[in-house]
NUNU-518035 format. One record per residue: residue in three letters; x, y, z of N, C-alpha, C in turn. Coordinates in steps of 0.05 Angstrom, whole numbers, padded with zeros to 5 digits, always signed. Example, Ala and Ser with C-alpha at 12.3 -4.5 7.8 and 13.67 -1.06 7.14 Angstrom:
# residues 2
ala+00264-00114+00156+00246-00090+00156+00264-00066+00156;ser+00257-00045+00142+00273-00021+00143+00258+00001+00157;
//
This chain:
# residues 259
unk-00149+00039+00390-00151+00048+00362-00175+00066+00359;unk-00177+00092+00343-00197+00109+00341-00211+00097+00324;unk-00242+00095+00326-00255+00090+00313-00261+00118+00300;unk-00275+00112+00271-00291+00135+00251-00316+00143+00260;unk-00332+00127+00262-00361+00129+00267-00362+00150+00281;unk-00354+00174+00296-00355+00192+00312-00357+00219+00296;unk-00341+00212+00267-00343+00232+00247-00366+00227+00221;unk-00382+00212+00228-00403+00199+00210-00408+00231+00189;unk-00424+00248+00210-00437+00270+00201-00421+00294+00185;unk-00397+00295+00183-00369+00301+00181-00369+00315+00148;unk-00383+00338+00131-00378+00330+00107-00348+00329+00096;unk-00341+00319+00077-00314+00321+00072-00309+00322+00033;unk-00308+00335+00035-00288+00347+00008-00273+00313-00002;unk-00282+00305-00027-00273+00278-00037-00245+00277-00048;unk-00238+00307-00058-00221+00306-00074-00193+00323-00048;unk-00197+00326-00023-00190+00338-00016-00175+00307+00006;unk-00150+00309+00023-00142+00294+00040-00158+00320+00076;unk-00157+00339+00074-00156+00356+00096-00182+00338+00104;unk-00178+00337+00137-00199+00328+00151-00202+00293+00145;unk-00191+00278+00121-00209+00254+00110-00196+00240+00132;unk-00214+00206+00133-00202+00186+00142-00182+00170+00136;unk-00162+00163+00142-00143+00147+00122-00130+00129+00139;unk-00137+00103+00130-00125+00079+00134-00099+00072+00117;unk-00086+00059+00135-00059+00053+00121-00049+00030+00129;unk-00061+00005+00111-00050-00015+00119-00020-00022+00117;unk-00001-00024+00126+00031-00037+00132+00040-00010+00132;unk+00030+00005+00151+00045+00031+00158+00063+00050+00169;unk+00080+00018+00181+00099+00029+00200+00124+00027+00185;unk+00125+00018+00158+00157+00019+00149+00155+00029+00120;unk+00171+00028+00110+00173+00039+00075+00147+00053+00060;unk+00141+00041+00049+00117+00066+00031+00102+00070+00051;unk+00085+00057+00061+00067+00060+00081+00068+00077+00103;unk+00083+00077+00118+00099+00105+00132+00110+00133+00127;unk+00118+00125+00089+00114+00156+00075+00092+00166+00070;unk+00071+00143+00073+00047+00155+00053+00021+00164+00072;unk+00032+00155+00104+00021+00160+00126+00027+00197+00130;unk+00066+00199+00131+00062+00218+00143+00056+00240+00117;unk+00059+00236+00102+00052+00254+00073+00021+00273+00077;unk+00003+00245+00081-00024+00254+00088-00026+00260+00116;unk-00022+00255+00129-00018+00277+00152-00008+00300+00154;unk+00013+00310+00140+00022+00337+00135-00006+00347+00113;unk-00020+00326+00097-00040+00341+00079-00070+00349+00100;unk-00067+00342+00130-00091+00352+00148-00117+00321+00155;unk-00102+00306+00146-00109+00287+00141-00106+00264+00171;unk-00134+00255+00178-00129+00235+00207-00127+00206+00195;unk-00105+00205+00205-00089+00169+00200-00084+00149+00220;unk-00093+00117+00216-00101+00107+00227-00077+00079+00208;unk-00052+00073+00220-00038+00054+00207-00041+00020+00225;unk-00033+00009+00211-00031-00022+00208-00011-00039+00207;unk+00004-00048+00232+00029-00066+00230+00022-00090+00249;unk+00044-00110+00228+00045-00131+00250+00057-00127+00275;unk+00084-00111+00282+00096-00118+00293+00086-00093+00318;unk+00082-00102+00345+00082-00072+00365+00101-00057+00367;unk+00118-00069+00367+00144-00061+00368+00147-00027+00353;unk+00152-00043+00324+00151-00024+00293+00126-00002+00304;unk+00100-00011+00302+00076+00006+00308+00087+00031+00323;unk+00103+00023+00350+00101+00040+00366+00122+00072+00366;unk+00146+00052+00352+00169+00071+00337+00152+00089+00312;unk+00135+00078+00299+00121+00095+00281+00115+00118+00286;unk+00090+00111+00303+00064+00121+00324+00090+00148+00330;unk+00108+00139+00338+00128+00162+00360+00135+00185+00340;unk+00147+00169+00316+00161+00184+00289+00130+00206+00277;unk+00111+00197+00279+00088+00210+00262+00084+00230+00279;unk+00075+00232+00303+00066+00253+00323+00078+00282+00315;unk+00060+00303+00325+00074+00311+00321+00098+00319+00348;unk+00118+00335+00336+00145+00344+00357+00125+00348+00383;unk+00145+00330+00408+00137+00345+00424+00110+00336+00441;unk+00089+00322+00431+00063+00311+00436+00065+00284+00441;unk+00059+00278+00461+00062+00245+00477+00040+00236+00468;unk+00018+00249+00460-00001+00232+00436-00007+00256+00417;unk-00033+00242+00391-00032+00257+00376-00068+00245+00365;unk-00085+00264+00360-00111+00256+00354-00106+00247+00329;unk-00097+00264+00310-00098+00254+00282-00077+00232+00273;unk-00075+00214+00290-00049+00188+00286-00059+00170+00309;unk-00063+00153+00298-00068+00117+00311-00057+00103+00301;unk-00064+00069+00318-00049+00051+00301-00058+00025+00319;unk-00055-00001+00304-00064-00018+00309-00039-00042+00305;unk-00037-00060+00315-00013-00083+00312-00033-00099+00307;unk-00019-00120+00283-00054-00133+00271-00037-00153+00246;unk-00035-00176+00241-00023-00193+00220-00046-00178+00202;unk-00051-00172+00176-00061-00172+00155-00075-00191+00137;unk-00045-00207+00148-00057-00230+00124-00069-00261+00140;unk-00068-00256+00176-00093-00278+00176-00110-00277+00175;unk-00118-00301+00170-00156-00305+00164-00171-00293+00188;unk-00191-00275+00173-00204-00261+00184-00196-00232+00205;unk-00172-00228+00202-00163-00206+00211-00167-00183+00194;unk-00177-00185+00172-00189-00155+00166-00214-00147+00175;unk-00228-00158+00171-00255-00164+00179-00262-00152+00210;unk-00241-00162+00222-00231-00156+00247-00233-00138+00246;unk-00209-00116+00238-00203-00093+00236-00231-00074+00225;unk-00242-00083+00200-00263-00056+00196-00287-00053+00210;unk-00281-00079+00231-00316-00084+00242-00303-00051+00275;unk-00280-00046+00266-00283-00034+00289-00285-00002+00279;unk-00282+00005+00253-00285+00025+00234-00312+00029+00221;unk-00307+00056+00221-00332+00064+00193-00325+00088+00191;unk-00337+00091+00164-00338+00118+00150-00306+00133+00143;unk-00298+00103+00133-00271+00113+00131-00268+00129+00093;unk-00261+00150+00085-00247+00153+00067-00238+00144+00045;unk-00201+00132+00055-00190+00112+00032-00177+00102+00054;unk-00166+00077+00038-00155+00057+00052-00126+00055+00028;unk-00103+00055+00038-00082+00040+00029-00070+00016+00038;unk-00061-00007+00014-00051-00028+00030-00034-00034+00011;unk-00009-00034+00033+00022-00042+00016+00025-00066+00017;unk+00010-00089+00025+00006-00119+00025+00019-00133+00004;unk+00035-00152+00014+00054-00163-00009+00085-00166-00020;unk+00092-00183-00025+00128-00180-00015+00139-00186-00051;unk+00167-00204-00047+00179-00199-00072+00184-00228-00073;unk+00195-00239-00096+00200-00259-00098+00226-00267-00131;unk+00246-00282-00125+00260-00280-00148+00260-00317-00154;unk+00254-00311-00179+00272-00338-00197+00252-00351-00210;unk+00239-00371-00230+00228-00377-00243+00207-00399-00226;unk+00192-00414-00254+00174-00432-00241+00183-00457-00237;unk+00208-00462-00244+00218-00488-00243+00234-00491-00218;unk+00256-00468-00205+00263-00468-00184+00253-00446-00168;unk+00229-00451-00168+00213-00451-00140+00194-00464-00127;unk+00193-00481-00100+00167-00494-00097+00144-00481-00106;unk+00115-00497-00111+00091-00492-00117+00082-00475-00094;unk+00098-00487-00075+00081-00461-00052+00091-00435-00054;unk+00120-00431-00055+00137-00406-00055+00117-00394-00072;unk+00111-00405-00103+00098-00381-00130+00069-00384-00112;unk+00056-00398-00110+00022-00386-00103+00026-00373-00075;unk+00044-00380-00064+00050-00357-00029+00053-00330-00039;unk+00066-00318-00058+00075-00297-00079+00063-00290-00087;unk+00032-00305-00109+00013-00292-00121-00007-00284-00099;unk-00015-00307-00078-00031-00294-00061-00028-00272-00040;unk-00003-00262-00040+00001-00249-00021+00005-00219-00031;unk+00001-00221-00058-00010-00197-00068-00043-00200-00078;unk-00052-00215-00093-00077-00222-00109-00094-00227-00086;unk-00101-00243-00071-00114-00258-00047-00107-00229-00025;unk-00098-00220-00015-00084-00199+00004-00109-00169-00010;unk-00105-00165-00034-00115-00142-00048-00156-00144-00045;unk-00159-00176-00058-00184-00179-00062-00190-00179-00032;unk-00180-00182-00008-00183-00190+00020-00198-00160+00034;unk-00176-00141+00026-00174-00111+00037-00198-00105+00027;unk-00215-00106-00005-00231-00089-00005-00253-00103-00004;unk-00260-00126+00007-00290-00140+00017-00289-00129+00036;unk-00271-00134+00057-00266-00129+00087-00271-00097+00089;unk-00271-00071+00069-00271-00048+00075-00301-00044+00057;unk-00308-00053+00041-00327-00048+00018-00360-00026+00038;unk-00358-00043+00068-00381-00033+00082-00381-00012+00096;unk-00350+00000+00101-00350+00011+00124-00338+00038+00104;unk-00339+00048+00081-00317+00064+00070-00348+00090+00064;unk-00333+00119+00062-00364+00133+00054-00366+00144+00020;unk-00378+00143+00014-00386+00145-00014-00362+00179-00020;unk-00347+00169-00048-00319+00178-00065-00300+00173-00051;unk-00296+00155-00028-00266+00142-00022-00254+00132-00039;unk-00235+00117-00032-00220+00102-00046-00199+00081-00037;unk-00194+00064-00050-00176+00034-00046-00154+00036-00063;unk-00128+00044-00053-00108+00037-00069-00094+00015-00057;unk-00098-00010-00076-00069-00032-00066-00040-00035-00084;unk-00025-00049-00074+00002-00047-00076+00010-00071-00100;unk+00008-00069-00122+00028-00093-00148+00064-00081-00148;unk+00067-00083-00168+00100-00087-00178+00109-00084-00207;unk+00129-00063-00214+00142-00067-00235+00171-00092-00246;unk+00173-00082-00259+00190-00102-00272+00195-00136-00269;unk+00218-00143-00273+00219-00179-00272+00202-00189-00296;unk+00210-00212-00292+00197-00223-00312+00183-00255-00305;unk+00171-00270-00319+00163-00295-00318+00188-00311-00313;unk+00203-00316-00324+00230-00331-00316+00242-00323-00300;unk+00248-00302-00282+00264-00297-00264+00250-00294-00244;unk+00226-00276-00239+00207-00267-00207+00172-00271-00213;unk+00182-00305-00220+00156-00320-00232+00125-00315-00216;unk+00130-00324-00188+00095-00316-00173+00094-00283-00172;unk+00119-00269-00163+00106-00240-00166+00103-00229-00185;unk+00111-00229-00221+00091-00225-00239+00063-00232-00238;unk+00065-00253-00229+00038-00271-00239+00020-00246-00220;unk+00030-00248-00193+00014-00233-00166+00007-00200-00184;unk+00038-00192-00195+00024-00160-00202+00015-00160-00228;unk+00002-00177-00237-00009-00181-00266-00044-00186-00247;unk-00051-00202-00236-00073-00212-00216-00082-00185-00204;unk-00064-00170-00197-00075-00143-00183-00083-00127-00198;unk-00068-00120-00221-00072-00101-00246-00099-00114-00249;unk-00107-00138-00258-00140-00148-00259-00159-00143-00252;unk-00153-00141-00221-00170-00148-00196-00181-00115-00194;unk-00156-00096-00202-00175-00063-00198-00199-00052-00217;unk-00182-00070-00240-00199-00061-00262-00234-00075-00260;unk-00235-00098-00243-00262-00110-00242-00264-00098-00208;unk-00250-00099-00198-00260-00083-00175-00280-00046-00175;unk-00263-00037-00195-00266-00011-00196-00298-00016-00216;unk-00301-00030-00229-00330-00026-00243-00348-00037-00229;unk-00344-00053-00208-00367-00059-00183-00368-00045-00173;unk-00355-00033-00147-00354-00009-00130-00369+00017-00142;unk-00362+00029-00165-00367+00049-00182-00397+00046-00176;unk-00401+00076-00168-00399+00108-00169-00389+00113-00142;unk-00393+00092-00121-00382+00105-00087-00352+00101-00085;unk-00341+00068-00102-00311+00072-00084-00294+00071-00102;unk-00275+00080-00114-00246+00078-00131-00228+00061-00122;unk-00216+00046-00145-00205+00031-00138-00176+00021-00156;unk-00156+00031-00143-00138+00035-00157-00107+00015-00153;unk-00083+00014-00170-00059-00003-00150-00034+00018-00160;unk-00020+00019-00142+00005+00031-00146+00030+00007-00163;unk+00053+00014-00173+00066-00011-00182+00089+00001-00181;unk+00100+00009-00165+00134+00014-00164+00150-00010-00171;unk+00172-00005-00179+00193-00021-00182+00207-00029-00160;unk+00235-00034-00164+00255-00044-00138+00252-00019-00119;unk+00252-00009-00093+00253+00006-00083+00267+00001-00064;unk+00300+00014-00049+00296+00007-00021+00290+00019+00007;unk+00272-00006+00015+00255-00006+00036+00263-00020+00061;unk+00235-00018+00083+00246-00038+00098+00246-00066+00094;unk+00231-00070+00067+00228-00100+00066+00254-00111+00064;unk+00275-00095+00052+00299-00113+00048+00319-00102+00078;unk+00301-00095+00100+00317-00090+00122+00341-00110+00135;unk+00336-00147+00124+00355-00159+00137+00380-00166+00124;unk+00378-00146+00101+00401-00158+00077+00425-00129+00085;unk+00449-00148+00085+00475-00127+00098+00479-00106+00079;unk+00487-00079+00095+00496-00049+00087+00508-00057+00054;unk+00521-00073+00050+00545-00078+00028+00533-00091+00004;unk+00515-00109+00016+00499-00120-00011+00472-00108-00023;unk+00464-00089+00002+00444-00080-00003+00454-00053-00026;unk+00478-00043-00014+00491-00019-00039+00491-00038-00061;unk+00507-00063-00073+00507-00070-00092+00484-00077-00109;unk+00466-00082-00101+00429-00085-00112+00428-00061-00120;unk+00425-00044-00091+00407-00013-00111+00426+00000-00134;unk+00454-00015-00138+00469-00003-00158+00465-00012-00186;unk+00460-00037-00192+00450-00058-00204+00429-00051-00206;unk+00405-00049-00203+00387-00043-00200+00377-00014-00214;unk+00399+00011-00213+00394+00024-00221+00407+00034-00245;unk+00424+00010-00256+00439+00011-00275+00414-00001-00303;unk+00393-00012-00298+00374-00019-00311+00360-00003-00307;unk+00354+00019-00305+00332+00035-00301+00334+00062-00327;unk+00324+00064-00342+00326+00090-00362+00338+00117-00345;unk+00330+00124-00318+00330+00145-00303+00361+00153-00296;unk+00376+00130-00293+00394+00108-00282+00393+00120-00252;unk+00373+00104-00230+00380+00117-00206+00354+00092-00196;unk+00349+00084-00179+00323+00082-00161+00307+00102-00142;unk+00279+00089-00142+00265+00111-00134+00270+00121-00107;unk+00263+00142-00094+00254+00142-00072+00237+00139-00060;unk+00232+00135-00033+00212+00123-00019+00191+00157-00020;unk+00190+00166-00019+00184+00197-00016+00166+00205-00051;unk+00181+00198-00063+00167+00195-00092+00141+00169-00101;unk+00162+00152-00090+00125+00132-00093+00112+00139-00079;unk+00120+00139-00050+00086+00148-00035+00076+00171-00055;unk+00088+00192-00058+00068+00209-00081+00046+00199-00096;unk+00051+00181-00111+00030+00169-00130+00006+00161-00112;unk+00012+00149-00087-00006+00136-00071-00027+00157-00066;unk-00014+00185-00055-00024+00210-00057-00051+00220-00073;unk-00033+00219-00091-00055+00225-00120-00079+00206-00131;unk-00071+00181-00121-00091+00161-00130-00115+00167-00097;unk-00108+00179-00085-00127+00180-00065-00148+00212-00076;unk-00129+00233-00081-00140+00262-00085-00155+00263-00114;unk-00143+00251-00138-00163+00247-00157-00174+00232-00166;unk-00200+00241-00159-00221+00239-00155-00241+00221-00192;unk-00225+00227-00203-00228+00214-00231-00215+00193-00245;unk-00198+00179-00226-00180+00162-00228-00183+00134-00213;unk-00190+00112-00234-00203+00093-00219-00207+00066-00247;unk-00196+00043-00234-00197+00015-00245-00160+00020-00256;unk-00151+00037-00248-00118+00035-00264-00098+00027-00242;unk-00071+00015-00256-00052+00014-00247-00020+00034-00250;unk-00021+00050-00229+00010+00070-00240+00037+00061-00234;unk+00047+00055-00254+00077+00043-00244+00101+00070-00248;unk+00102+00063-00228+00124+00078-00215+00158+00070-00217;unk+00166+00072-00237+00188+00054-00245+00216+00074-00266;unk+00213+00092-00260+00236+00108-00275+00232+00098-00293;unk+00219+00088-00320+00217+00082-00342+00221+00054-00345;unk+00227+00040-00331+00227+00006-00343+00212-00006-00353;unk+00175+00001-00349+00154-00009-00368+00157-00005-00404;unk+00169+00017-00399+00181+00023-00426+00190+00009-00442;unk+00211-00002-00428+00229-00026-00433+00224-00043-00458;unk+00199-00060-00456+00186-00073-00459+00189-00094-00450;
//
């Protein structure tokens, strides 16, 4: 894995991706993988984060560029996220990183009554606990006007996708008190897309997976779901401006609207 510290002296343009550092935690599949290669096409050296070697390595292959059996501006690390002390891990081997993205955090359906107590706090923590995790573990190693974008959620509700409201309500919190500590060196921001499909719903069949995103986008003002290519955008922007910090952007074809 490339370490930063080599580019300590490095000045870099805050508002600019060309040249920056960029971590990408869960980078080998859905947003994280757009939002990898996005900033790499923006000149940008990226450094992603998966559990699996496997995934990592299919990434690693997909990002390069054509043609190049390696690539300076693309690394990657196979790395759980969410055990204890594995971030920690990870930034003690970094510095002078940039921004950091982390798509940390999954989905969860059905209320508080039918779901165990563990299912809803496994749900809140694995967005809330996952978020607050990423930016202690980076808080030392990041260089003054980076930035932290983590990953919440649109729509659902308390009765139906009970711990992951609770989780993207906890995150929406956690930036807003994050971002007034950090402030003036680090921003700190969360993306909030809606349903998207990704790889997270990789093990659900061709047939049911069409019937969701149809459903799915039959509730949407837009009437369509997003693409993977359009949210990473936001992720984008929450890294380049440079004035944008303690908020949450949901990314939802209009469902916040909703009310």
């Amino acid at each position: 894995m490339r370490s930063f510290a080599a580019s300590e002296s490095r000045p870099h343009d805050a508002g600019s991706l060309d040249e920056a550092e960029v971590l990408v935690i869960g980078g080998t599949s859905g947003f994280g993988y757009e939002v990898a290669k996005q900033t790499l096409a923006r000149g940008a050296h990226v450094t992603i984060v998966g559990r699996s070697q496997t995934r990592l390595e299919s990434a690693l292959a997909g990002l390069r560029s054509p043609g190049a059996a390696s690539d300076r501006t693309i690394s990657g690390r196979a790395l759980d996220a969410t055990a204890p002390g594995a971030l920690r891990t990870l930034f003690a081997d970094l510095d002078n990183v940039d921004h950091v993205i982390s798509t940390l955090g999954g989905a969860m359906g059905g209320g508080f009554m039918d779901n165990s107590d563990a299912a809803i706090l496994g749900a809140v923590n694995g967005k809330f606990e996952a978020g607050l995790s990423v930016a202690k573990a980076a808080a030392g190693h990041m260089r003054e006007g980076g930035s932290i974008t983590l990953t919440a959620g649109s729509g659902g509700h308390p009765y139906d996708a009970s711990g992951a409201v609770v989780g993207n309500t906890a995150v929406e919190l956690l930036v807003q008190g994050l971002a007034v500590e950090m402030a003036p060196k680090i921003r700190v921001n969360a993306i909030a897309p809606f349903w998207t499909p990704t790889g997270l719903w990789r093990d659900l069949p061709a047939d049911e997976l069409k019937r969701q995103t149809e459903a799915v986008a039959s509730s949407v003002p837009l009437k369509r779901v997003a693409r993977v290519e359009e949210v990473a955008a936001a992720y984008l922007f929450a890294m380049e401006c440079g004035y944008f910090t303690g908020q949450t952007l949901h990314i939802d074809g209009g469902v916040s609207a909703l009310g």
